[in-house]
mmCIF file of the N, C-alpha and C atoms, coordinates in Angstrom:
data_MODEL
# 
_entry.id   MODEL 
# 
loop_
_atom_site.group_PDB 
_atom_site.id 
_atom_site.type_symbol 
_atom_site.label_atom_id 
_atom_site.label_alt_id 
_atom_site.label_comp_id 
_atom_site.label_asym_id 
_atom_site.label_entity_id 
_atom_site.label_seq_id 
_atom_site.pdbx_PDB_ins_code 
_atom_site.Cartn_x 
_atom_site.Cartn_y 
_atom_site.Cartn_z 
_atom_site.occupancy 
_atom_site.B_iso_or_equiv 
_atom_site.pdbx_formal_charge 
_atom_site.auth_seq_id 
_atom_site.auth_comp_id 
_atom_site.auth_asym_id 
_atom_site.auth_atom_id 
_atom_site.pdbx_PDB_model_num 
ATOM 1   N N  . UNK A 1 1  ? 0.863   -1.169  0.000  1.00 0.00 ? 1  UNK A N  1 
ATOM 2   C CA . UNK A 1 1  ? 0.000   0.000   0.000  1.00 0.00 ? 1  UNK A CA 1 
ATOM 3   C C  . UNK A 1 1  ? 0.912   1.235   0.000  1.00 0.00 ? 1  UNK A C  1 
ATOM 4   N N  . UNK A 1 2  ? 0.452   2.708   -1.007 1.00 0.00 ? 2  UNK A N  1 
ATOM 5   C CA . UNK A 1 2  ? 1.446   3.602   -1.029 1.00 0.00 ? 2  UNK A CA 1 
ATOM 6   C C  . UNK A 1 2  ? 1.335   4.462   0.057  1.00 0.00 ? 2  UNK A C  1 
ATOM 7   N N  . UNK A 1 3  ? 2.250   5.614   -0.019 1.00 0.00 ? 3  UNK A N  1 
ATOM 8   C CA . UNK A 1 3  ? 1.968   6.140   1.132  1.00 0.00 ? 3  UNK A CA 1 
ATOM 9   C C  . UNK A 1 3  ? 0.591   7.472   1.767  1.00 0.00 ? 3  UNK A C  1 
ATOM 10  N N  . UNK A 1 4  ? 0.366   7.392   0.128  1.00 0.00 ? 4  UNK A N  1 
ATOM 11  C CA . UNK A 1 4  ? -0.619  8.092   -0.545 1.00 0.00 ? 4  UNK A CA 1 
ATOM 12  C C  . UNK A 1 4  ? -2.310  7.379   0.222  1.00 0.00 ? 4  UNK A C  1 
ATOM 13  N N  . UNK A 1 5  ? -2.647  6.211   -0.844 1.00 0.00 ? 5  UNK A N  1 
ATOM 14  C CA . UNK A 1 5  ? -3.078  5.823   0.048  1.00 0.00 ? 5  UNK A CA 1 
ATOM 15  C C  . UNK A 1 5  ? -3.468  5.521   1.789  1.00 0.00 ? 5  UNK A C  1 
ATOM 16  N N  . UNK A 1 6  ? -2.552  5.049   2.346  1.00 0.00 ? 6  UNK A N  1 
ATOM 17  C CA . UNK A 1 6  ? -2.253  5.262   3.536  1.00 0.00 ? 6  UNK A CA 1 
ATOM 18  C C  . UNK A 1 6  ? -3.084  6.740   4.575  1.00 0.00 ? 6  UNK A C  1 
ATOM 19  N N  . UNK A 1 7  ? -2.356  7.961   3.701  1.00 0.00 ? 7  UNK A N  1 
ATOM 20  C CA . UNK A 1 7  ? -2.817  8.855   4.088  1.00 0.00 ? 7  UNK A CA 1 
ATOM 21  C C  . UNK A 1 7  ? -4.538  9.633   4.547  1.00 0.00 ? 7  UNK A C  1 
ATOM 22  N N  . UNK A 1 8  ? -4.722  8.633   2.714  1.00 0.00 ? 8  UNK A N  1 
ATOM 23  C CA . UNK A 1 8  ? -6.131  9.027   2.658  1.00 0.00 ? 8  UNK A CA 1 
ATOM 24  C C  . UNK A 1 8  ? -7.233  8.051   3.341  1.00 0.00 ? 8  UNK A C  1 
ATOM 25  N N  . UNK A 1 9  ? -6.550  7.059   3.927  1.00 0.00 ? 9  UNK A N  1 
ATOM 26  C CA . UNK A 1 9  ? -7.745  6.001   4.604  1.00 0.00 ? 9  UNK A CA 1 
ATOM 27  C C  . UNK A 1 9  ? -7.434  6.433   6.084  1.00 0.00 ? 9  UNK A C  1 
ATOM 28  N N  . UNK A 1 10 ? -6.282  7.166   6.440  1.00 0.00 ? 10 UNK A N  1 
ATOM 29  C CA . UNK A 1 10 ? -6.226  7.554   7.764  1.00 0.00 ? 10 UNK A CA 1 
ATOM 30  C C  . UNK A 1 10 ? -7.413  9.242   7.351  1.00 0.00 ? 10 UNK A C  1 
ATOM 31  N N  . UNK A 1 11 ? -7.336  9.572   6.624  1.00 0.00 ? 11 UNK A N  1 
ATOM 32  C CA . UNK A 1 11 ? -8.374  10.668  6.577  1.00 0.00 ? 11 UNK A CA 1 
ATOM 33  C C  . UNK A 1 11 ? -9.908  10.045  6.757  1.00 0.00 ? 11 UNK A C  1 
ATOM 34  N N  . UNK A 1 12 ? -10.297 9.716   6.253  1.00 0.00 ? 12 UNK A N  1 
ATOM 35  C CA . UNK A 1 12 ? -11.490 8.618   5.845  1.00 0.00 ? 12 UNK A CA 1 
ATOM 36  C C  . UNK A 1 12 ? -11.583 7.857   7.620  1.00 0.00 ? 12 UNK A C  1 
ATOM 37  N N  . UNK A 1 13 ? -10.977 7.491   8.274  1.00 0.00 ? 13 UNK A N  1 
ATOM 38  C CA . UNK A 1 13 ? -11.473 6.762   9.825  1.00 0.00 ? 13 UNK A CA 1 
ATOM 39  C C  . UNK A 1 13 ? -11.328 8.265   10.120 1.00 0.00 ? 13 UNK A C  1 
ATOM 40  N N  . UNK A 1 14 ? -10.530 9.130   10.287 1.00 0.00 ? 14 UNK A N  1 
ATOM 41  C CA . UNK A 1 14 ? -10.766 10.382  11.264 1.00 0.00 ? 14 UNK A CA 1 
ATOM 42  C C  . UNK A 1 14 ? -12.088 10.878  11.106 1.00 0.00 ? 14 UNK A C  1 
ATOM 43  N N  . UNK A 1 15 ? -12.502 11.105  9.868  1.00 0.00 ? 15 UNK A N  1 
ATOM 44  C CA . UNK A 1 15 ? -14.095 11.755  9.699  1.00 0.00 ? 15 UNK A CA 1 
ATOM 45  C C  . UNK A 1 15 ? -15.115 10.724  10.360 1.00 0.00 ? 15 UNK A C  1 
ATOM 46  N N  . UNK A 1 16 ? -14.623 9.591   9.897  1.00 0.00 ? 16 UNK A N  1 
ATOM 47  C CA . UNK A 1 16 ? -15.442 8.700   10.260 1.00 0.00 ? 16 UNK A CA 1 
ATOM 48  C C  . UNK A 1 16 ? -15.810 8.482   11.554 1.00 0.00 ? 16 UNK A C  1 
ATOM 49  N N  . UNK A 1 17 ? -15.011 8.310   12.443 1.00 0.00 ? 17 UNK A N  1 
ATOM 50  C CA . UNK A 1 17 ? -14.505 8.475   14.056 1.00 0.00 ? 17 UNK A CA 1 
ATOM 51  C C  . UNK A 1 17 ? -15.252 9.643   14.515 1.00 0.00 ? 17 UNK A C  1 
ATOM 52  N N  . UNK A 1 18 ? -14.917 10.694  13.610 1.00 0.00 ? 18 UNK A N  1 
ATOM 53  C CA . UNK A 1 18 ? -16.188 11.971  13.912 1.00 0.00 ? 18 UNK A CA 1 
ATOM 54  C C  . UNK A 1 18 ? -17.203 12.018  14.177 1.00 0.00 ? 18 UNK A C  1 
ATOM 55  N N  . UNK A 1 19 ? -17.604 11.528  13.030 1.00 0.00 ? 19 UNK A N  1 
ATOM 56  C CA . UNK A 1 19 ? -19.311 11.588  12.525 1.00 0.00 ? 19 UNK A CA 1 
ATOM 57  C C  . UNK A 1 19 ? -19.490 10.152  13.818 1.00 0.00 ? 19 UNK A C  1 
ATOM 58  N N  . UNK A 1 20 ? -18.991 9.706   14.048 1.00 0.00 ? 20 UNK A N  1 
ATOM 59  C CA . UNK A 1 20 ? -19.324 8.520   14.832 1.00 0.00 ? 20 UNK A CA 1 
ATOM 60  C C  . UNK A 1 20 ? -19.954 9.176   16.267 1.00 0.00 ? 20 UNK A C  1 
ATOM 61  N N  . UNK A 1 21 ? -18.760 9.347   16.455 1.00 0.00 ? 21 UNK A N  1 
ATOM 62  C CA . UNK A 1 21 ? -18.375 9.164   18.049 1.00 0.00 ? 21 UNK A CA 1 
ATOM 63  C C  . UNK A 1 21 ? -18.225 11.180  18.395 1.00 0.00 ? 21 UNK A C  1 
ATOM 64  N N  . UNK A 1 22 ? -17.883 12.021  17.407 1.00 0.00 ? 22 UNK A N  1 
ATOM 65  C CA . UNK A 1 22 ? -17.987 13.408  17.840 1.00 0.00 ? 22 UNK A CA 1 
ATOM 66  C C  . UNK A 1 22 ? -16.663 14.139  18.412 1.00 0.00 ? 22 UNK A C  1 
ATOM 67  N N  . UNK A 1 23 ? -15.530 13.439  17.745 1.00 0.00 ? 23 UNK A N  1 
ATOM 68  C CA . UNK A 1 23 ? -14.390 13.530  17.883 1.00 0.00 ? 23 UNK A CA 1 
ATOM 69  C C  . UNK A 1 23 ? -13.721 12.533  17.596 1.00 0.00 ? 23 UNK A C  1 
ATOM 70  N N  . UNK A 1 24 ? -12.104 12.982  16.920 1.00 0.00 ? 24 UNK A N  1 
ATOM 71  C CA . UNK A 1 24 ? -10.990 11.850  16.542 1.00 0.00 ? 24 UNK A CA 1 
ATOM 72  C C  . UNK A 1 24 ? -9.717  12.326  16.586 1.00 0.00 ? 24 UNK A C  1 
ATOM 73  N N  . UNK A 1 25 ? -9.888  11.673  17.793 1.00 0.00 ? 25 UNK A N  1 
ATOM 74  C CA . UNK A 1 25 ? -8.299  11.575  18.681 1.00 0.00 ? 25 UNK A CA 1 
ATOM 75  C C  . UNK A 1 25 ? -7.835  10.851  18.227 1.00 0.00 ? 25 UNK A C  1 
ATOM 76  N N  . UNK A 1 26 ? -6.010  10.254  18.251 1.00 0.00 ? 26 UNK A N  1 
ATOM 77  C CA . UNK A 1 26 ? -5.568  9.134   17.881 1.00 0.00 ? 26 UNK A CA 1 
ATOM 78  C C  . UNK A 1 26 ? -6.049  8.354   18.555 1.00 0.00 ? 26 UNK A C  1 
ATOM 79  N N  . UNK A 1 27 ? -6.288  8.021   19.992 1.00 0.00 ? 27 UNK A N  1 
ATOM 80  C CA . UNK A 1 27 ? -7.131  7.227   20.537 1.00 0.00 ? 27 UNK A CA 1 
ATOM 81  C C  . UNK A 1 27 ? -7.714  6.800   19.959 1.00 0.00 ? 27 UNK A C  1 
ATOM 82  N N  . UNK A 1 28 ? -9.098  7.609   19.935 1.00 0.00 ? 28 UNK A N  1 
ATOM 83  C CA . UNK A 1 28 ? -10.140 7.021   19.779 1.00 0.00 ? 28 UNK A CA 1 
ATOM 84  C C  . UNK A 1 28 ? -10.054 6.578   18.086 1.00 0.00 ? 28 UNK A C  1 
ATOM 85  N N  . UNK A 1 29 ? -9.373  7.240   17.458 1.00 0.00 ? 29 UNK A N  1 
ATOM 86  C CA . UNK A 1 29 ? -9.381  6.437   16.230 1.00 0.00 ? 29 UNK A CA 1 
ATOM 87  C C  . UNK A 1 29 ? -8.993  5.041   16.129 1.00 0.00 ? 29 UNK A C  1 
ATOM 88  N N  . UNK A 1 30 ? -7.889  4.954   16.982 1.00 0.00 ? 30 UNK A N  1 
ATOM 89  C CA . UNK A 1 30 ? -7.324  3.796   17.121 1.00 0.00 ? 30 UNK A CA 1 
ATOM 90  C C  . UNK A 1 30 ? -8.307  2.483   17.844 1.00 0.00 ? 30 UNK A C  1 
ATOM 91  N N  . UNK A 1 31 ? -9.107  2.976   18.394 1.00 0.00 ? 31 UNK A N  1 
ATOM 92  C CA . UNK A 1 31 ? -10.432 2.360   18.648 1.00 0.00 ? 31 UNK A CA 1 
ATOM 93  C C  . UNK A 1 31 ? -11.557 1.949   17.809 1.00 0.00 ? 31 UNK A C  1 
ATOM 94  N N  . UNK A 1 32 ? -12.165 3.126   17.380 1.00 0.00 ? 32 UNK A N  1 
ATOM 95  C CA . UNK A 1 32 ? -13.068 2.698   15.867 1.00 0.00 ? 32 UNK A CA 1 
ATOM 96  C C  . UNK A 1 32 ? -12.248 1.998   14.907 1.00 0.00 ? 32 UNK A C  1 
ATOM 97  N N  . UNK A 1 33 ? -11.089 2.098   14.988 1.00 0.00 ? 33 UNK A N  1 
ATOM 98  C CA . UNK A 1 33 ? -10.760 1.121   13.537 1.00 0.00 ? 33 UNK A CA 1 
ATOM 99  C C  . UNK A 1 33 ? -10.789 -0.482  14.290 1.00 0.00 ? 33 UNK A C  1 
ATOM 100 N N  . UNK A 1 34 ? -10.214 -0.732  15.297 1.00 0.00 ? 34 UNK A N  1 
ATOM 101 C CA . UNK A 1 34 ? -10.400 -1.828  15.896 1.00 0.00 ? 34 UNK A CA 1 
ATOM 102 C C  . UNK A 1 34 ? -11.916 -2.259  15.983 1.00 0.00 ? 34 UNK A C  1 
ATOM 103 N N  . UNK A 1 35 ? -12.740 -1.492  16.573 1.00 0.00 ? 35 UNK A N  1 
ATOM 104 C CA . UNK A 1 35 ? -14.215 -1.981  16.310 1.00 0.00 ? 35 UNK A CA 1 
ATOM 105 C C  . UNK A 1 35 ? -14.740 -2.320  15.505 1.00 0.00 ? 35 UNK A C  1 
ATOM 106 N N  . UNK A 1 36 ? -13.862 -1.541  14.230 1.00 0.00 ? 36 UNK A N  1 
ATOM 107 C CA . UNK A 1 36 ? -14.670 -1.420  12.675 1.00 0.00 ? 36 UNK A CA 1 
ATOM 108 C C  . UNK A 1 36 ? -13.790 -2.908  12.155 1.00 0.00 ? 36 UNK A C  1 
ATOM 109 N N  . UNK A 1 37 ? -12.962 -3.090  12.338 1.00 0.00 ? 37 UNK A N  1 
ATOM 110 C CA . UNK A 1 37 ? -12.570 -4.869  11.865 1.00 0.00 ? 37 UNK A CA 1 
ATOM 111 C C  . UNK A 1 37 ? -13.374 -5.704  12.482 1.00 0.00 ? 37 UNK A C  1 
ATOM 112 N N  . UNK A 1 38 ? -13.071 -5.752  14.157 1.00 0.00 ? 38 UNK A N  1 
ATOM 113 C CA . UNK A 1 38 ? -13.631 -6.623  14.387 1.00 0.00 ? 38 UNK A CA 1 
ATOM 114 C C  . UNK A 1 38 ? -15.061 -6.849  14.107 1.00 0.00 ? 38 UNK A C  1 
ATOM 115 N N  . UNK A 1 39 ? -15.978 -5.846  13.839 1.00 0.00 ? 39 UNK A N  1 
ATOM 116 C CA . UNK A 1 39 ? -17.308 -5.947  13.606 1.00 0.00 ? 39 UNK A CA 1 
ATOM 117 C C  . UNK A 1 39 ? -17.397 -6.368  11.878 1.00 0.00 ? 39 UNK A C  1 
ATOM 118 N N  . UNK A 1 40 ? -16.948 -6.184  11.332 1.00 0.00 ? 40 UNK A N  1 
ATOM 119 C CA . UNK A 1 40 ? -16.822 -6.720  9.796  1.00 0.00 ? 40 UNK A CA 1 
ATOM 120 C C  . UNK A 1 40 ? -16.135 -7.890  9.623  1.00 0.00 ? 40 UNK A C  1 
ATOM 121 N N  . UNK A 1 41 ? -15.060 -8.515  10.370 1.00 0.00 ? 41 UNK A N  1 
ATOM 122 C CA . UNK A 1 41 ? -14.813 -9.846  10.553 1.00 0.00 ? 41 UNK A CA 1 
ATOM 123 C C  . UNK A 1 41 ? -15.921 -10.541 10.734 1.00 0.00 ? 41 UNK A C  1 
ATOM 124 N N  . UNK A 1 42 ? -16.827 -9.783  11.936 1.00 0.00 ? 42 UNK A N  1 
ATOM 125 C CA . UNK A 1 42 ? -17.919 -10.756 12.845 1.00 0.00 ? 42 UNK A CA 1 
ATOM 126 C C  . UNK A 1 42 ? -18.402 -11.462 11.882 1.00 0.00 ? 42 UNK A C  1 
ATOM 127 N N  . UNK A 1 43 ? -19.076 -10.279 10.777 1.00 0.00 ? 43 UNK A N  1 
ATOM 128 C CA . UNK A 1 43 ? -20.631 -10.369 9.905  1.00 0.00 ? 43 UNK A CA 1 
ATOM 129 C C  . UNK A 1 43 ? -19.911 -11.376 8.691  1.00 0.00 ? 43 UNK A C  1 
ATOM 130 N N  . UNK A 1 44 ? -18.520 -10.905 8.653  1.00 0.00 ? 44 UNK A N  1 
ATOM 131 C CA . UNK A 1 44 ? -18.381 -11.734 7.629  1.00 0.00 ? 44 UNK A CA 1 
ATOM 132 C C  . UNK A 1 44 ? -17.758 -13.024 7.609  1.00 0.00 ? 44 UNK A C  1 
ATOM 133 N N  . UNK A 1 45 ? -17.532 -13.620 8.682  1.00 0.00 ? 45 UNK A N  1 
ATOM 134 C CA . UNK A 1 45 ? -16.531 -14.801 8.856  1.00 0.00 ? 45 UNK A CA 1 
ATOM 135 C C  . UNK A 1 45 ? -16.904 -14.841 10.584 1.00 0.00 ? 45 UNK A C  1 
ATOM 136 N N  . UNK A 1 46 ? -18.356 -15.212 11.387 1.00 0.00 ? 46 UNK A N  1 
ATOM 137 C CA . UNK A 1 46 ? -18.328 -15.631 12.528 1.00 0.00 ? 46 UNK A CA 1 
ATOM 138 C C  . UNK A 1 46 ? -18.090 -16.823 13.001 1.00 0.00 ? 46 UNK A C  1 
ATOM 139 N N  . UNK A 1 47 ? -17.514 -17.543 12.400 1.00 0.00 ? 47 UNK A N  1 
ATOM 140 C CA . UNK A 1 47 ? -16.511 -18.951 12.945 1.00 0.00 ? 47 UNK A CA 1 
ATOM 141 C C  . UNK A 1 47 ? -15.020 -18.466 13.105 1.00 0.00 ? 47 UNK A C  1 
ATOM 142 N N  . UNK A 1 48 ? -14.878 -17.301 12.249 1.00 0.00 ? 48 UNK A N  1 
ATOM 143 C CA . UNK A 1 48 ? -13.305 -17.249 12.568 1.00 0.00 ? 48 UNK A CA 1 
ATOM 144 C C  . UNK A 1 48 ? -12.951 -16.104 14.208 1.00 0.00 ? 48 UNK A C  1 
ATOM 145 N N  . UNK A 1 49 ? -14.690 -15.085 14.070 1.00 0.00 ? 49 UNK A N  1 
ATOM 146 C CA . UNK A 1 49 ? -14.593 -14.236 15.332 1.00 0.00 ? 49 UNK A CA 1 
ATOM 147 C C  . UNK A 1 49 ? -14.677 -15.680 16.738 1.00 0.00 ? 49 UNK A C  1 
ATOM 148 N N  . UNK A 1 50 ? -15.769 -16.385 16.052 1.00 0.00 ? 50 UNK A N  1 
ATOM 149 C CA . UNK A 1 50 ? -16.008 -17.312 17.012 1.00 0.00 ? 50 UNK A CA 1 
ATOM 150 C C  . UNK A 1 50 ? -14.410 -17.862 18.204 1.00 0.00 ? 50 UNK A C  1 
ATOM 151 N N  . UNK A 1 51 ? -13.697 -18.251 16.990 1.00 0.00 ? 51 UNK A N  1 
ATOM 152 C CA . UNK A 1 51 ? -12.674 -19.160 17.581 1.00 0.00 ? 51 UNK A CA 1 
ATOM 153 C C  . UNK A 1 51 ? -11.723 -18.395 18.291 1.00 0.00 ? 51 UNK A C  1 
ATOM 154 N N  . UNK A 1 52 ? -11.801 -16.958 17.226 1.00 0.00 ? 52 UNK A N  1 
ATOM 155 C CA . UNK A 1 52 ? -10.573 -15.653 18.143 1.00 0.00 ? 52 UNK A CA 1 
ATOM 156 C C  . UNK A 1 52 ? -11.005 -15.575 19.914 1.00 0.00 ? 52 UNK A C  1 
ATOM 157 N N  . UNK A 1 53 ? -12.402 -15.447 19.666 1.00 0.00 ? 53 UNK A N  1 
ATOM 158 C CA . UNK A 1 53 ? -12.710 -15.063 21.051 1.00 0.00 ? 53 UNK A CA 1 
ATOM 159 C C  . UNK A 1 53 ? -12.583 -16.285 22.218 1.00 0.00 ? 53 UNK A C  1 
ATOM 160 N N  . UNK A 1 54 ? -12.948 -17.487 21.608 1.00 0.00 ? 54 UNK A N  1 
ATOM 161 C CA . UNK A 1 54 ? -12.580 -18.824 22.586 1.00 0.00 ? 54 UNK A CA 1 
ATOM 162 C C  . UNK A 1 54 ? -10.959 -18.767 23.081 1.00 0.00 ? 54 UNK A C  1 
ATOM 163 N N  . UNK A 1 55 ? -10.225 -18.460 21.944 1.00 0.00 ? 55 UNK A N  1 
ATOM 164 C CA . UNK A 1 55 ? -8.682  -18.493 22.171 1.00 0.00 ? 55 UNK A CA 1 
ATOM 165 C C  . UNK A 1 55 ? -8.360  -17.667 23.229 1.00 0.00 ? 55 UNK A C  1 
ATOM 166 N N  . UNK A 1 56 ? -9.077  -16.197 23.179 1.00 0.00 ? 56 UNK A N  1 
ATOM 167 C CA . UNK A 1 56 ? -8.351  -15.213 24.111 1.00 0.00 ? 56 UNK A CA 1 
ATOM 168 C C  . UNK A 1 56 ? -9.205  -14.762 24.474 1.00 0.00 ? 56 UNK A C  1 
ATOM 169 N N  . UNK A 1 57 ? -10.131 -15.362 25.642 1.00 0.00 ? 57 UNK A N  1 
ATOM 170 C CA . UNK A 1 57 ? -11.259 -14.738 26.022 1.00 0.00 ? 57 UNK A CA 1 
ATOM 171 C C  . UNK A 1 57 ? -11.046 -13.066 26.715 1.00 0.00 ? 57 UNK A C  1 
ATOM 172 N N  . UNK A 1 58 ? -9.589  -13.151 27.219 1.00 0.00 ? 58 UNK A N  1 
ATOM 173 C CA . UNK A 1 58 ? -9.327  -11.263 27.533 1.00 0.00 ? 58 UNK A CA 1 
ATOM 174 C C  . UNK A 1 58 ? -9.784  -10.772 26.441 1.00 0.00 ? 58 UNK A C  1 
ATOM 175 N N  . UNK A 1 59 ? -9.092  -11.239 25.601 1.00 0.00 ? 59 UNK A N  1 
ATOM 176 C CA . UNK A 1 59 ? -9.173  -9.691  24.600 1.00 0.00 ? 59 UNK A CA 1 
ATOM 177 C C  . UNK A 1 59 ? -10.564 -9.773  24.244 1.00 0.00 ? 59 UNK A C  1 
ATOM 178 N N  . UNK A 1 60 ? -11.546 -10.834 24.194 1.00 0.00 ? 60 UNK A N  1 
ATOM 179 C CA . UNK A 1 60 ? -13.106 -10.973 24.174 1.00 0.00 ? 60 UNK A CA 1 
ATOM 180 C C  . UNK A 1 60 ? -13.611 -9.836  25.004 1.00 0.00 ? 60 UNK A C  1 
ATOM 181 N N  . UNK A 1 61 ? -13.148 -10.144 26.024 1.00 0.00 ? 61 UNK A N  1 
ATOM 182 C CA . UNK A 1 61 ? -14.335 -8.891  27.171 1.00 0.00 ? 61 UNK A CA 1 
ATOM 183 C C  . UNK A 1 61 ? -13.394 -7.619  26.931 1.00 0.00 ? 61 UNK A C  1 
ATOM 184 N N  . UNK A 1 62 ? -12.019 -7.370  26.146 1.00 0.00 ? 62 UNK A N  1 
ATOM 185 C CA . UNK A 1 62 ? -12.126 -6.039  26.005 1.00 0.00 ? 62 UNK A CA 1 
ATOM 186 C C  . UNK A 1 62 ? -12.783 -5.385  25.038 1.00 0.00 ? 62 UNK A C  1 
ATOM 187 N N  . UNK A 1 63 ? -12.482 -6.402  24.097 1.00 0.00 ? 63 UNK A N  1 
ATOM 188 C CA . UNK A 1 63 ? -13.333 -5.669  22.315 1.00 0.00 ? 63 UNK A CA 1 
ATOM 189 C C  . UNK A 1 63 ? -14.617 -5.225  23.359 1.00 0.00 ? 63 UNK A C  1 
ATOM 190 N N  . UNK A 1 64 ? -15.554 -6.260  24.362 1.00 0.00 ? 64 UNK A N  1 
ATOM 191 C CA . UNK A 1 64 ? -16.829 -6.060  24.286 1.00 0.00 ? 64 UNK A CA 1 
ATOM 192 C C  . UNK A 1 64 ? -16.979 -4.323  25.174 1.00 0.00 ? 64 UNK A C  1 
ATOM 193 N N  . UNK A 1 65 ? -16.341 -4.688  25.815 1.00 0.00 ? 65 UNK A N  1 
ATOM 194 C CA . UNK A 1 65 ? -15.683 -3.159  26.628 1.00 0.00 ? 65 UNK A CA 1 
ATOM 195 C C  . UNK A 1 65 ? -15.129 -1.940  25.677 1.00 0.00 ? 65 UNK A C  1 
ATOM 196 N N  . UNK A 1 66 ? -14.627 -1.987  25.070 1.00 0.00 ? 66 UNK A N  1 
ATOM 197 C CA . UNK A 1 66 ? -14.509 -1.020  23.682 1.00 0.00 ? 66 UNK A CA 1 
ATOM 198 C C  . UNK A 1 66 ? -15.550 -0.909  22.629 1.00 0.00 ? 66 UNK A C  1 
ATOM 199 N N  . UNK A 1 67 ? -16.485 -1.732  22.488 1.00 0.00 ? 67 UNK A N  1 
ATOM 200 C CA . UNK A 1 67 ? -18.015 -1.476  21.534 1.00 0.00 ? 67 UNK A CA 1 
ATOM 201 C C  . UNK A 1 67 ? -19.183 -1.276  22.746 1.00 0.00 ? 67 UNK A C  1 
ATOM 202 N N  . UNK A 1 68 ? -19.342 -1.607  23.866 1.00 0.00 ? 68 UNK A N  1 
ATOM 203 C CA . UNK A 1 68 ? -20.066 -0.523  24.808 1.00 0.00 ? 68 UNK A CA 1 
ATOM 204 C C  . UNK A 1 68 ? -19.467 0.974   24.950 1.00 0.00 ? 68 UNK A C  1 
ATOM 205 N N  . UNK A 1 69 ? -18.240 1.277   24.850 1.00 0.00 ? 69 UNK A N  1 
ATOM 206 C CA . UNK A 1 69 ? -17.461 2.747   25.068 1.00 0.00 ? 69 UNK A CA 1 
ATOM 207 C C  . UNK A 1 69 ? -18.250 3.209   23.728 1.00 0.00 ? 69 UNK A C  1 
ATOM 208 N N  . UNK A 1 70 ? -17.525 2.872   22.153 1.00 0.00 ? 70 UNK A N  1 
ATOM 209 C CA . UNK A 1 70 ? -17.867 3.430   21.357 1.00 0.00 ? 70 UNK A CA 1 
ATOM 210 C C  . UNK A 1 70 ? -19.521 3.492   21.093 1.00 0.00 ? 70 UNK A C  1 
ATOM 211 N N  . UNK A 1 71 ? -20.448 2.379   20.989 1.00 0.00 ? 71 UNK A N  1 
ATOM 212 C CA . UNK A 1 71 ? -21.932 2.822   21.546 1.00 0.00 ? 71 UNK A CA 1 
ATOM 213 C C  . UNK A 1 71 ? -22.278 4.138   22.665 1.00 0.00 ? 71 UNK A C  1 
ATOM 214 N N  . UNK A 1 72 ? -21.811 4.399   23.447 1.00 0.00 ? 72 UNK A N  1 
ATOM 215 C CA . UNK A 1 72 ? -22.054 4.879   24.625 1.00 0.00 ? 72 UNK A CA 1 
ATOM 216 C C  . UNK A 1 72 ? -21.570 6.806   24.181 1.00 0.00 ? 72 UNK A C  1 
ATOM 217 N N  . UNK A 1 73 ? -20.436 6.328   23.332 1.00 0.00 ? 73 UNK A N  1 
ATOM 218 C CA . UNK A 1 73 ? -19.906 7.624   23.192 1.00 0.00 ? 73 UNK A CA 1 
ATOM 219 C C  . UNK A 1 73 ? -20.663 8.167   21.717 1.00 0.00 ? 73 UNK A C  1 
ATOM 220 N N  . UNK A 1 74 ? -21.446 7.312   21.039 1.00 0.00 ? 74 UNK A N  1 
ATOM 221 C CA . UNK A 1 74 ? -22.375 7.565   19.725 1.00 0.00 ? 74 UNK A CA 1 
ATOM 222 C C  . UNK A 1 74 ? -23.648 8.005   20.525 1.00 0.00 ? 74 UNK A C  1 
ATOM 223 N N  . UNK A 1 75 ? -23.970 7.280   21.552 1.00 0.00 ? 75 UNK A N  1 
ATOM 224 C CA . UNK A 1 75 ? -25.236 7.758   22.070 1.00 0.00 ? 75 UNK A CA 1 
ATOM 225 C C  . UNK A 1 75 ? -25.262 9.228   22.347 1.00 0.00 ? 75 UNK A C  1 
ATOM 226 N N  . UNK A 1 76 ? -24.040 9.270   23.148 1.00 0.00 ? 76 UNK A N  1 
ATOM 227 C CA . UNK A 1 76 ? -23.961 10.946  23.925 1.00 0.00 ? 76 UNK A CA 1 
ATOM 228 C C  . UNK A 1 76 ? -23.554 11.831  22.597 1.00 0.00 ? 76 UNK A C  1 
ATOM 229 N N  . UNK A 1 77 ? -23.163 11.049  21.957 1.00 0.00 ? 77 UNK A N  1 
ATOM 230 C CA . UNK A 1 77 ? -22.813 11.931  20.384 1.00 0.00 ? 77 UNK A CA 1 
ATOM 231 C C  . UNK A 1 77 ? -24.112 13.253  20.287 1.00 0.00 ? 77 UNK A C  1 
ATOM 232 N N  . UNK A 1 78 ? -24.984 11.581  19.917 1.00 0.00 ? 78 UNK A N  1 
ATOM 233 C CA . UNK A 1 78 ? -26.562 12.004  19.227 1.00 0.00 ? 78 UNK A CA 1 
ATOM 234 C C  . UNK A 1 78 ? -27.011 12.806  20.183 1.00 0.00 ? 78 UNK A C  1 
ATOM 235 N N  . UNK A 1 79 ? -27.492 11.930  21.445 1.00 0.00 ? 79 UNK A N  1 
ATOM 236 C CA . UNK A 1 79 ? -28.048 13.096  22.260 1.00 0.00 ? 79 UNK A CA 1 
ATOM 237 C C  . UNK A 1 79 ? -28.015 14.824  22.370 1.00 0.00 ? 79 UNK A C  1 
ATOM 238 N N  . UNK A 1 80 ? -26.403 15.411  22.052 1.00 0.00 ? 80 UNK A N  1 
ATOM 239 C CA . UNK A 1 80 ? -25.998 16.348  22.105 1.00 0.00 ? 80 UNK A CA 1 
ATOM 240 C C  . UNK A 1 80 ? -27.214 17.448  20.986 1.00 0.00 ? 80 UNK A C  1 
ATOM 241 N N  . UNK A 1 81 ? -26.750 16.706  19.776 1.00 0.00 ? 81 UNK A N  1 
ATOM 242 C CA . UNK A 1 81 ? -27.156 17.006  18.519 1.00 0.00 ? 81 UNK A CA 1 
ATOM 243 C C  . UNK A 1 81 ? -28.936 17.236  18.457 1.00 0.00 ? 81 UNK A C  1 
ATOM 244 N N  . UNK A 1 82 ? -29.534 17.068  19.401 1.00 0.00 ? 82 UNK A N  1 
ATOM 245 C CA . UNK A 1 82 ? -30.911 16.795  19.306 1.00 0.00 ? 82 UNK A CA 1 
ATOM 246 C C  . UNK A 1 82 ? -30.991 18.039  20.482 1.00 0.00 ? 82 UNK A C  1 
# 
């Protein structure tokens, strides 16, 4: 991948991270993109999320702990906005 590219898909999660969540920190970007795999792995291959999460049930209850944050922080998003 060039570096070009690169650039422009890190543009593309920052807005995204925005419009999400109402800010994009490296944090939190670094968060939505993790959510945003693992949730597109899920839908698209849930035998392979299946087995990740049996293997390492930590990192199971953190993803689930990082998609209640990012829910939580979309809710208060919206709320604001209304």
């Amino acid at each position: 991948m060039n570096d070009q590219l690169k650039e422009q898909l890190d543009g593309l999660l920052e807005k995204y991270t925005e419009l999400l969540i109402g800010e994009a920190s490296p944090e939190l970007k670094e968060k939505v993109e993790a959510w945003a795999l693992y949730s597109f792995i899920a839908k698209s291959m849930p035998p392979l999320v299946k087995h990740w999460n049996e293997t390492y049930p930590d990192a199971k209850e953190e993803m689930k702990t990082l998609i209640a944050e990012i829910k939580t922080l979309n809710e208060e998003m919206r709320s604001k906005k209304q």
